[in-house]
PLY file of the C-alpha trace (Angstrom):
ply
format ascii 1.0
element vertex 126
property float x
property float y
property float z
element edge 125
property int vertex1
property int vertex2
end_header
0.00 0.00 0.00
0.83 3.63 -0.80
0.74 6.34 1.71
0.44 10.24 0.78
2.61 12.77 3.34
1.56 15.82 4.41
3.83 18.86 4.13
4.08 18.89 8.56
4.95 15.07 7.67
7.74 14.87 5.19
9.40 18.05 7.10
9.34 16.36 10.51
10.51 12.67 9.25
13.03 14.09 7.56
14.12 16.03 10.78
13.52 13.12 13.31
10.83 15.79 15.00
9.32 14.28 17.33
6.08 16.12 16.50
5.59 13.21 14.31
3.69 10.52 16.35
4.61 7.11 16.65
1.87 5.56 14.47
2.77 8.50 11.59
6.28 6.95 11.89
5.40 3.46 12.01
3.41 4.06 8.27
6.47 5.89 7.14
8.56 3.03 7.84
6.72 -0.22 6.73
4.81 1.44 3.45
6.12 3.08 0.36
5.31 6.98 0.97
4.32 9.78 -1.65
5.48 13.31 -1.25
2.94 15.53 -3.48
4.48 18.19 -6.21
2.05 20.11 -4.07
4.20 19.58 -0.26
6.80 21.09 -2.83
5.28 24.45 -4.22
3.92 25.27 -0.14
7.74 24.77 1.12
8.60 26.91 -1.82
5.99 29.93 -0.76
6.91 29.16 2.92
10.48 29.63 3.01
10.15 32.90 0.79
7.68 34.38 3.57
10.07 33.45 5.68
7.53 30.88 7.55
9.88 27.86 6.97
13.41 27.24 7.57
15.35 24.03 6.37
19.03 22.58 7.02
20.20 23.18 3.48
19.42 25.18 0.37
15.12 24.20 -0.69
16.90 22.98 -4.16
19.05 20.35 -2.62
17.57 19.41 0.47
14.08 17.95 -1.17
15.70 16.16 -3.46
18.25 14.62 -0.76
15.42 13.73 1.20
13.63 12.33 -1.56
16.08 10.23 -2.50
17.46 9.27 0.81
14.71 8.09 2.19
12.94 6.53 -1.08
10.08 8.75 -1.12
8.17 8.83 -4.75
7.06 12.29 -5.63
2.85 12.27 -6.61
2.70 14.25 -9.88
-0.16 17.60 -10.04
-2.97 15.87 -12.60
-6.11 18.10 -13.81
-8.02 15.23 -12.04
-7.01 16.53 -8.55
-7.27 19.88 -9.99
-10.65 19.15 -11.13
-11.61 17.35 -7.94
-10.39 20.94 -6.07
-13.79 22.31 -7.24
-16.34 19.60 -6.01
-14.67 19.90 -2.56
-16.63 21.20 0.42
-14.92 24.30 2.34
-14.18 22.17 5.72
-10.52 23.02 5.21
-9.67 26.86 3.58
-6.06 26.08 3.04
-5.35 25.97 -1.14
-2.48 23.33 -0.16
-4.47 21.04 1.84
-7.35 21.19 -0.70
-5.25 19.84 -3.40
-3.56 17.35 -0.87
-7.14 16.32 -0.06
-8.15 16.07 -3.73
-5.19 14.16 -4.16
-5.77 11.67 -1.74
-9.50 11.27 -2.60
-8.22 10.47 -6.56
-5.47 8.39 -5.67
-7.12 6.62 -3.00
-4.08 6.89 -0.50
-4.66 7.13 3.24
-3.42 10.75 4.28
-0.08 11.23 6.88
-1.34 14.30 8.43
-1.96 15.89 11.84
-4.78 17.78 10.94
-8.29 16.18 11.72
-9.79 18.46 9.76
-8.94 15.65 6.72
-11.26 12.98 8.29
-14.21 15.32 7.36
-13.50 14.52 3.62
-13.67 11.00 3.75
-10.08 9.81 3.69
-8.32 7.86 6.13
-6.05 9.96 8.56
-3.05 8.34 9.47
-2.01 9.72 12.84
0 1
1 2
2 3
3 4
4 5
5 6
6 7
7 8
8 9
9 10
10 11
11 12
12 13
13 14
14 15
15 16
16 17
17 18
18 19
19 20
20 21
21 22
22 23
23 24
24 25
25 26
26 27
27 28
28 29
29 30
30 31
31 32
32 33
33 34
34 35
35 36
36 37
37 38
38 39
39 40
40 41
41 42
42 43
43 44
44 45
45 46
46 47
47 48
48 49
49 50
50 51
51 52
52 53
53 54
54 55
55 56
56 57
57 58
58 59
59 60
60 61
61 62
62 63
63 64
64 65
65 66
66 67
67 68
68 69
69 70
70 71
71 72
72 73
73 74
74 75
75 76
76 77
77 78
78 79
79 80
80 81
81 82
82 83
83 84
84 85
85 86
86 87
87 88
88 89
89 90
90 91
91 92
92 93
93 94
94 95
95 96
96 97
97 98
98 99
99 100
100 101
101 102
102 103
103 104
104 105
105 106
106 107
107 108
108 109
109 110
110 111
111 112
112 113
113 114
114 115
115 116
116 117
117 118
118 119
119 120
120 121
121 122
122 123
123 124
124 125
């Protein structure tokens, strides 16, 4: 089975946080884990607010930690685009929508902290 990350998620595995709870980092370990295109683009806009702060340079450390820790990254497809649009407005973050849309069209439980994602219908890994 396949497992989507959250943005909170792939930041604090990669950083040993231990924000991440033990059954987020039980998943991580024993399935093979998605990083969304999307996780990307909200680092991106977070570190130029000045929100976000990370070890290394944004351009080498994703792709480290990608690699390093055999993450696959989930492609953007009009479908979760598409599925953006039919979503109720439980959650008002444009990042979590299309993680949520993502996760609804893949079918991929969700590693994510926020509980707000069990109000779409997808299983919450936490």
């Amino acid at each position: 089975m396949a497992i989507l990350l959250d943005t909170h998620a792939f930041l604090w595995w990669c950083e040993n946080d231990p924000q991440l709870s033990r059954t987020a980092r039980k998943a991580i370990t024993e399935e093979d884990c998605c990083v969304s295109r999307v996780s990307f683009w909200e680092m991106a806009v977070k570190l130029s607010l000045g929100k976000l702060k990370l070890p290394s340079r944004f351009d080498r450390y994703v792709p480290e930690q990608m690699s390093a820790n055999g993450f696959s990254p989930l492609n953007i497809e009009f479908r979760h685009l598409a599925r953006c649009a039919l979503l109720p407005w439980a959650h008002r973050d444009p990042f979590d929508r299309l993680l949520i849309s993502q996760a609804i069209e893949e079918d991929l439980p969700f590693v994510s902290k926020d509980e707000v994602i069990e109000r779409y219908g997808i299983r919450r890994i936490w």
